[in-house]
C-alpha positions as CSV (number, residue, x, y, z in Angstrom):
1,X,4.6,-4.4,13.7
2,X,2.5,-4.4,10.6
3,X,1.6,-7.1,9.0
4,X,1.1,-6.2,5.0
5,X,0.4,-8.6,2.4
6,X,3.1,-8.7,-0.4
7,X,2.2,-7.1,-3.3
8,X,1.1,-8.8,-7.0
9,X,4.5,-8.6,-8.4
10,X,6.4,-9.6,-5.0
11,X,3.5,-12.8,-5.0
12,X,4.4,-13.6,-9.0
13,X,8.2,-13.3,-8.6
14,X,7.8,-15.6,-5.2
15,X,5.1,-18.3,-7.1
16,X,7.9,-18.3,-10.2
17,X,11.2,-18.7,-8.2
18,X,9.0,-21.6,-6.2
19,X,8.4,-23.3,-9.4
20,X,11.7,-23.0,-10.8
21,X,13.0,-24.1,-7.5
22,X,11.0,-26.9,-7.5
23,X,11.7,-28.0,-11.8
24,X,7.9,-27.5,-12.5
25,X,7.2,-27.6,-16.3
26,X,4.5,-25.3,-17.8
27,X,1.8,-27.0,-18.6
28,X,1.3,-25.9,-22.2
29,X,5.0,-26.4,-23.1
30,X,6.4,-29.5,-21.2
31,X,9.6,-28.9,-22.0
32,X,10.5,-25.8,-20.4
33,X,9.9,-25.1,-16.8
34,X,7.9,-21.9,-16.2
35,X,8.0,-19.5,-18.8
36,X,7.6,-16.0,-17.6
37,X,6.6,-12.3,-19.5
38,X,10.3,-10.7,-18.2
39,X,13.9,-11.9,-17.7
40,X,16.3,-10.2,-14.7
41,X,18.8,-8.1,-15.8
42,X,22.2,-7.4,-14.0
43,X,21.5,-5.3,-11.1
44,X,17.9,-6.7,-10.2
45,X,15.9,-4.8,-12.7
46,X,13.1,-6.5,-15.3
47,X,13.3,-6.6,-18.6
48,X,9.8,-7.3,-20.3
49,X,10.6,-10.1,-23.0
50,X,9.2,-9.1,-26.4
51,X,8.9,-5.8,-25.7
52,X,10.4,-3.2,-28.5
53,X,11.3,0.7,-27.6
54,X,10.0,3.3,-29.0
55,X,12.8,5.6,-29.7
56,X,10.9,9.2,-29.8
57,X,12.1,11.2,-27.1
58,X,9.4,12.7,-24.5
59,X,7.5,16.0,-26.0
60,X,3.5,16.4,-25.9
61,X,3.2,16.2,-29.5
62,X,4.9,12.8,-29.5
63,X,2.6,11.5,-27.2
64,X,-0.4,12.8,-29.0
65,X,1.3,11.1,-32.1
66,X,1.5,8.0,-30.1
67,X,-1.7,8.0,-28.7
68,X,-3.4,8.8,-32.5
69,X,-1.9,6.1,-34.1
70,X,-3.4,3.6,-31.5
71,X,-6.7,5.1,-32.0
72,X,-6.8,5.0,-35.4
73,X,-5.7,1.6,-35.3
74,X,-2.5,1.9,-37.3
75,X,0.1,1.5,-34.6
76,X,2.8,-0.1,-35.8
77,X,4.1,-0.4,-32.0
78,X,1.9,-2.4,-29.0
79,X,0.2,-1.8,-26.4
80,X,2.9,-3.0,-24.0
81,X,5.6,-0.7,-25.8
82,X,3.4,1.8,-25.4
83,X,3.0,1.9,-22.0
84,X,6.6,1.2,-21.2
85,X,7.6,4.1,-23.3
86,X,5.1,6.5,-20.8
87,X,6.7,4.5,-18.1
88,X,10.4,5.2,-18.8
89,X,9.6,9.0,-19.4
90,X,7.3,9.1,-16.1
91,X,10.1,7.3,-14.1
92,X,13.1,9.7,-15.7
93,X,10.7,12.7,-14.4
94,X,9.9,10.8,-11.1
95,X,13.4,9.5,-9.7
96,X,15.3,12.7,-11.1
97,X,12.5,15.0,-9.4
98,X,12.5,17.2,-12.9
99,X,10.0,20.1,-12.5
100,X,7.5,19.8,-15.4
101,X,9.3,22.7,-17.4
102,X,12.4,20.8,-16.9
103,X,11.3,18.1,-18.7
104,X,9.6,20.1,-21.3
105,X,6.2,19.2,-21.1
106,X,3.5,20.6,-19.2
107,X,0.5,19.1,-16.9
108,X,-1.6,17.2,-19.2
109,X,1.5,15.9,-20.5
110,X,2.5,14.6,-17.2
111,X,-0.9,13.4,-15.8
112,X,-1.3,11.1,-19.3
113,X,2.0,9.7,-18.7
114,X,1.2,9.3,-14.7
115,X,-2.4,7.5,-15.8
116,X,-1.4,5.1,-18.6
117,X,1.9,3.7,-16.2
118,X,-0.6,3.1,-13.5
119,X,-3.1,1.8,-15.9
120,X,-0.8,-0.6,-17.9
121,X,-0.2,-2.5,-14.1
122,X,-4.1,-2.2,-13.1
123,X,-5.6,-3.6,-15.9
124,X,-2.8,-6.5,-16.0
125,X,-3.6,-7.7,-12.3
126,X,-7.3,-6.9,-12.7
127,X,-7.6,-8.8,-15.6
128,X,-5.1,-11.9,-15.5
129,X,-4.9,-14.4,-12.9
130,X,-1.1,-15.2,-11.6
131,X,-0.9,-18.3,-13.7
132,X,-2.1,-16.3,-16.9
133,X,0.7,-13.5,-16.5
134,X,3.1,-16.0,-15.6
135,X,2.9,-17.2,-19.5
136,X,1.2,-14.6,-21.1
137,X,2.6,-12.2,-23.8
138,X,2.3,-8.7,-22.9
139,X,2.5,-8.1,-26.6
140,X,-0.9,-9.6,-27.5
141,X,-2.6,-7.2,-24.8
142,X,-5.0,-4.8,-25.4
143,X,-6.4,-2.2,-23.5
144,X,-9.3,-0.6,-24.0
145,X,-9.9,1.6,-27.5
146,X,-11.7,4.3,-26.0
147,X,-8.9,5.0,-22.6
148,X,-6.4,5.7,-25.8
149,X,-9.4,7.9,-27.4
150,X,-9.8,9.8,-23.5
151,X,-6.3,10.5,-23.1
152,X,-6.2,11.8,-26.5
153,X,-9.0,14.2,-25.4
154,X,-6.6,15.3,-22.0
155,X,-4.0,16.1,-24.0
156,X,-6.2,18.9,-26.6
């Protein structure tokens, strides 16, 4: 039998539930126990708080549009919704095992949206300890300008 570590979302759900568990308060607000960067929703799945949809449906030139606006700086969206936006449209592809032509975009399209979901995760869990992503708003990150800027330059 294997034994395998739990991963860095299984160890932050497992560290919060503990705290709860235990009536810990945050340090920074000492009247509510452990604030944390999602909620549950019926049926087990997360919900990132703060987070606002992006209602354009899935096409190449949306996603250049996307991507443009958070080069030029004039996003009017986040970082966060962003990625979650390339995240639900990944997933939809992913669990419904659409062929690219199905979906109505082509490689590029599909490896952009592939790269910034994995991305999004990486650079949270390479940049934040547990404690810091336990409170943090996932609205205030940033990733890097120029990964927007290269995945612009994928998609041309």
């Amino acid at each position: 039998m294997l034994n395998k570590e739990p991963d860095c979302c299984t160890r932050l759900f497992v560290k919060h539930i503990q705290s709860v568990r235990a009536g810990r308060q945050h340090k920074l607000y000492p009247t509510q126990r452990t604030p944390m960067p999602y909620r549950f929703k019926k049926g087990g799945a997360l919900e990132e708080t703060g987070a606002k949809d992006i209602s354009l449906p899935l096409s190449k030139e949306n996603l250049i549009s996307l991507l443009a606006n958070l080069v030029e700086g004039n996003a009017t969206y986040s970082h966060q919704d962003f990625a979650n936006w390339c995240s639900k449209h990944f997933g939809y592809i992913v669990v419904n095992d659409l062929e690219l032509e199905a979906a109505g975009i082509d490689e590029a399209t599909y490896e952009v949206l592939k790269d910034v979901d994995a991305q999004w995760d990486l650079y949270l869990v390479s940049t934040y300890k547990i404690e810091e992503l336990q409170a943090i708003d996932l609205n205030q990150v940033r990733l890097p300008k120029e990964w927007f800027q290269d995945w612009l330059n994928q998609l041309h």
